[in-house]
Structure formats: C-alpha cells, structure tokens
N, C-alpha and C positions, 0 to 999 in steps of 0.2 A: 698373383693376381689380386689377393685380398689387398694388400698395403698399397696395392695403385689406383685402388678405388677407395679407400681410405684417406691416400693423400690429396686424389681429385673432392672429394666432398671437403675435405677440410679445408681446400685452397677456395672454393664458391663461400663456403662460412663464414672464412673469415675474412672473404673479399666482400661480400653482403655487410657484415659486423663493423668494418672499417667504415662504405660507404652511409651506414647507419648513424652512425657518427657524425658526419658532415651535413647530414640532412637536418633544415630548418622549417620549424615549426612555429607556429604561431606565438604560442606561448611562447618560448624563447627570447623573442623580440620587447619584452614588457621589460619598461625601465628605461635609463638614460642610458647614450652610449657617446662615447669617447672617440675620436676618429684620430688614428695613429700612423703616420708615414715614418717607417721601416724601414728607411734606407742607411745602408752599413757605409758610414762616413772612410774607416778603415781601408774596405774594400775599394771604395773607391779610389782613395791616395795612393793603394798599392797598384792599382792599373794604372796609374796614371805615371807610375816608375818604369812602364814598362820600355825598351829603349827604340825602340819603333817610333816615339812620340819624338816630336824635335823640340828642344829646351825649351824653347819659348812658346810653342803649343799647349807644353807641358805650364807653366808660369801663369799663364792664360788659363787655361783648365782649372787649375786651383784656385784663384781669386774668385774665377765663379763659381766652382763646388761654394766655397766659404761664404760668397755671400748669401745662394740656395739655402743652403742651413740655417744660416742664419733669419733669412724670412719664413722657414719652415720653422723655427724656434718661434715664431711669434704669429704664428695663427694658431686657434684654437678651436676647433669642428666638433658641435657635439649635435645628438640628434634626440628624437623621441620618436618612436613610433606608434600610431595612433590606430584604436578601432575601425575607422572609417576607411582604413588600406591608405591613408595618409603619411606621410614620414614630413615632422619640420625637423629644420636643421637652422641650428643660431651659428653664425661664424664670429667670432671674433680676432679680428687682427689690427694691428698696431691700434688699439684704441678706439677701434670703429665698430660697432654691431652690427651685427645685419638679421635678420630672420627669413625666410624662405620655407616652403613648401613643394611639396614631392607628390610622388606617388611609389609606393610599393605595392609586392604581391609576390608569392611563390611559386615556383613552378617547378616541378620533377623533383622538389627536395629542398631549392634553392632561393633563396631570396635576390628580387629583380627589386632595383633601383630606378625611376624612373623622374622627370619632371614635368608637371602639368600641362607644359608647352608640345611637348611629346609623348605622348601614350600612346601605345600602339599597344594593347595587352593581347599576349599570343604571337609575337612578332617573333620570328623562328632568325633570325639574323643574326651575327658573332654580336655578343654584348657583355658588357661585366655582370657577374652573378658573383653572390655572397655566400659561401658554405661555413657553419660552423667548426671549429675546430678549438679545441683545448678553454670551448667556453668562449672563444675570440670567434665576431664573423668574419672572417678574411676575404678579400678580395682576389676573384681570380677573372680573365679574360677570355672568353667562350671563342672558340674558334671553331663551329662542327661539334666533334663530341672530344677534341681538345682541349684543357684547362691551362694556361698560363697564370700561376702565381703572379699578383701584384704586390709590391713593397708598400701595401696599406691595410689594417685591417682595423676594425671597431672592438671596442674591450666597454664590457659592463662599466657605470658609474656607482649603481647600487643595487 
C-alpha cells in the first residue's frame, strides 16, 4: 500500500515540477528575441518518398518545399517585449524592414500573443500560447485544454 501512494505522490511532483517549467513569467520575457521556424526539411523529403504520392505530385511538392526554404532563409522576426504589455516586432525580409506592434499578456502560466487590431484579453477560444521550455518560448496551438506543438519557437538574443 505504502509504494502506491508513494508512486501516486511522486507522479503529481513531478507532473507539478515539469509543468513548472513551462510556465512564463514576466521577468523571462526581458531582452531581444529571435523568432525561429523549426521545420525539419529531412522530414519533409522523406514523406514526400512516400509511394502513395504520384511522381509528378511528388516533383511538384519539392520545388515548392525548396522554394518555402528558401523564403523562410530570408526573413528575419525579432521581437522586444515591452513594460507596457506591448510586444514590437521588426521583420526583416529580402531587404525590406518593417516594425509593428502587439499586444502581450500571460495567462495560467502562458504567454498570449496578440495584435492591437484584436484584443480581446480573457478571450477563452483555441489560440496559440507561448510556454517556456529549455530557455526557448515555443509555440503551441490551444485546442480546450489540448496543446499542439508548433514548428516555431523564440530563442533569447541576449
């Protein structure tokens, strides 16, 4: 009896421990950040071998993975997040700047993204939230109380 309630308390600890972890904090967010799209170029070629696809779907499918890449190689998303629950973000791509302004705020742990055009703060609907993880805030997609990884996340600059 003792080692089953030993292993139920140790499985809440370190189920608490783990979620502790991803929860974002204010402080956290101080400094530049880096916006990084994560998509495994590999993975993709390897599904695209699969024999399901007909040759020239397949032919088709790769020229446009390749040229994605290649415009994902040349944009550049960095952010600041600001006192005032403000987030700008400068993009740079093929030689163009742009600067833009947000809205952030956390909720239940999580950093919410938002843009001025849209604020709805408290808005209970599926939306992407930002949980910390290995130092990175990654991107996940809310579904309920479901999380979907997305192949994007922000990495400190300094």
């Amino acid at each position: 009896m003792k080692p089953t309630i030993l292993v139920i308390l140790l499985t809440f600890t370190l189920g608490f421990a783990s979620q502790a972890q991803n929860r974002v904090k204010e402080r956290d967010l101080r400094g530049n950040w880096q916006m990084v799209i994560d998509i495994d170029e590999e993975e993709i070629e390897q599904e695209l071998r699969d024999d399901d696809i007909p040759w020239l779907g397949r032919v088709f499918a790769k020229s446009i993975t390749s040229m994605v890449f290649g415009i994902i190689d040349e944009i550049d998303i960095e952010m600041r997040f600001m006192d005032d629950n403000r987030v700008k973000v400068e993009i740079n791509a093929f030689g163009e700047r742009e600067v833009e302004y947000g809205h952030w705020y956390i909720r239940d742990g999580a950093l919410v993204l938002e843009d001025f055009d849209h604020i709805e703060i408290g808005d209970d609907d599926d939306h992407d939230i930002w949980l910390m993880k290995n130092g990175r805030l990654v991107s996940y997609e809310q579904h309920g109380k479901r999380l979907d990884r997305q192949p994007v996340y922000l990495k400190r600059l300094d």
